[in-house]
Each structure stands twice: as C-alpha cells, then as structure tokens.
N, C-alpha and C positions, 0 to 999 in steps of 0.2 A: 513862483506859484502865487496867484492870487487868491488874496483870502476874502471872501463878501458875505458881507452881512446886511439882510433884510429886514423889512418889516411888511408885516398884513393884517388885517382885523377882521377876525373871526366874529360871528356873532356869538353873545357872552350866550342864548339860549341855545344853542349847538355844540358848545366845546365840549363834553362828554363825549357828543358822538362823534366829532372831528376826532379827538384823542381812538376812538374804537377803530375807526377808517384806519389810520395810522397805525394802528397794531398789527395789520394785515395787507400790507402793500404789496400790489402787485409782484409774482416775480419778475413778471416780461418788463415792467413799471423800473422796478429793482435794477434790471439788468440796464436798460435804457439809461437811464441817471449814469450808471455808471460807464457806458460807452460814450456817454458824450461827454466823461469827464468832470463832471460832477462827485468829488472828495471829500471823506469827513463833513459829509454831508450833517446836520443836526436841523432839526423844530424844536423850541422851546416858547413852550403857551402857558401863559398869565391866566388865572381866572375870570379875568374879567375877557378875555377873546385878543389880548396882545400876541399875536406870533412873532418871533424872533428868528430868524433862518439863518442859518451860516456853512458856507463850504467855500470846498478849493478848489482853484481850480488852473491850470494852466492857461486860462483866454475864458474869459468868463460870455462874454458876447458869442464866440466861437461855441459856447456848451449850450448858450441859452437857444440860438439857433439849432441845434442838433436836437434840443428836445422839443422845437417849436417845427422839428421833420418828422417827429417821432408817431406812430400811429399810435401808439398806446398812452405818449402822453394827451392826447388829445380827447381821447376816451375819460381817460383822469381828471383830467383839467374838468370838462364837463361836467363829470361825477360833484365834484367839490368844488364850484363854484358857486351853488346856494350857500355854502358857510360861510361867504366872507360878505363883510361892508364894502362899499365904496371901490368896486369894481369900474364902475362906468362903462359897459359893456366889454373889460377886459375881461380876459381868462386869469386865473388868479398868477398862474406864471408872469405875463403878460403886466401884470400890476404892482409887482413887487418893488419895493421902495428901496433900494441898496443904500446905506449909510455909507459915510465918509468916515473911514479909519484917522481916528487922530492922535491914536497912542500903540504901538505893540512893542513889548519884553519879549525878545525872543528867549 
C-alpha cells in the first residue's frame, strides 16, 4: 500500500467555506474516491490555507487516473477550483504536490 501525502494552497479568505464544502461531499463524489481506491483518505487545513492531503493507496497514479475518468470528479474538481492558489490552469487534483516520505514507525 502506498501511503501519499500532499500539499495545496487554499486561499486563507475562503478556508471557512472550503471547510463547509467538506462537510458535505458528494455521495456519488464519496463513492468515486473510493472505487478508485483512494483509502484513509484525510484533508488537514492550517488557517492560513496550508492543505495537507493524505491516503492509501494500492497504485497511486492507477487511482489518480480513475478519478481524472470519473464524471463527478470533474464536476468537483470545478466546483473548488476557485479555492486554491497556484493552479496554473490545473484542476486542483491535477496540482497536487505529493511529498517524499523520509521517515514511517509502523
């Protein structure tokens, strides 16, 4: 299982409503994520607009295509792309920063 952790930059005047988006996800959204494989999935956001993203996954490239198939995340992806910085014309999936694991205690 691969474990990935991300990074993205919310705007710090929208993280209220990004947190409120997030209260209420999609279920079709929901299910999606988790047919492509997408586990323990988490978002952890700083006040200042730091998103931290972390899941599992069996083939992380393999999940991110499954959801770059998916018609709902595509809808989503739209939806919350005004929240973030430094897109550069990506979708925020699309733009996500995966960090290099240099330590796990299992």
């Amino acid at each position: 299982m691969q474990r990935v952790c991300f990074l993205l930059k919310v705007r710090a005047e929208r993280v209220d409503e990004y947190r409120a988006r997030h209260a209420h996800v999609w279920e079709d959204m929901l299910a999606a994520l988790s047919d492509a494989g997408w586990h323990n999935y988490s978002l952890f956001l700083r006040e200042d607009g730091l998103l931290v993203g972390y899941l599992e996954t069996p083939d992380f490239e393999r999940a991110r295509a499954a959801m770059d198939a998916a018609d709902v995340n595509a809808r989503w992806q739209a939806g919350m792309a005004d929240f973030f910085e430094e897109l550069d014309g990506r979708a925020p999936d699309a733009a996500m920063r995966p960090l290099t694991e240099v330590f796990h205690l299992a």
